[in-house]
C-alpha positions, 0 to 999 in steps of 0.5 A: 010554532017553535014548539011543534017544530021541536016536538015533531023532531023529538018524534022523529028521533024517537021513531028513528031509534025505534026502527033502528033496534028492530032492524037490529033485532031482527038482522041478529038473529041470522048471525052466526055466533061462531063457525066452529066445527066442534061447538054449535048451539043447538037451541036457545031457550030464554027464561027471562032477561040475562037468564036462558038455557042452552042446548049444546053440542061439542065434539058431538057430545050434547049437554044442558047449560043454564046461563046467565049475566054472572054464571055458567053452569052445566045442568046435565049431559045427555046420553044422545049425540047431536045426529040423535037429537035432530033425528028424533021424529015428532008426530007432524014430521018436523023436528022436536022443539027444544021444550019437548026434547027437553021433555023426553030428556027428563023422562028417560032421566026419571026412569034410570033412577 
């Protein structure tokens, strides 16, 4: 009986811990990371743990960044400012995901060169 006893609280525990990092996970994605007028992450893309790119906007001016748990970089800078970006129509009449910006963004990066 002492046995139960102690396995049903590891259980306990264990399930607590486990509502506590969903409610967690969930509550973080609606906290702004900042209230800065000039700098605002536009999309998030994660790549795999410690490693996801950014698309930013500063000032206005939009650019890529790779990030992850040791490095920052600048992949590149893109010619629309942030109100081109949102603008841009997709067929169904939302916004483009961040996969498909990122799309036409390489397509008109391929045909300047």
């Amino acid at each position: 009986m002492q046995y139960f006893q102690m396995i049903m609280a590891l259980v306990g525990v264990l399930a607590l811990v486990f509502v506590l990092f969903w409610l967690m996970k969930k509550w973080n994605k609606h906290v702004a990371v900042s209230d800065s007028k000039n700098m605002k992450i536009l999309e998030r893309i994660n790549l795999g743990p410690d490693k996801m790119l950014l698309l930013v906007s500063v000032c206005g001016k939009c650019m890529v960044l790779g990030v992850t748990s040791n490095h920052t970089e600048k992949i590149c800078d893109l010619e629309q400012t942030e109100d081109e970006l949102i603008d841009v129509p997709e067929s169904n009449g939302e916004n483009p995901s961040f996969k498909e910006s990122f799309k036409i963004i390489l397509g008109n990066m391929k045909k300047k060169k």
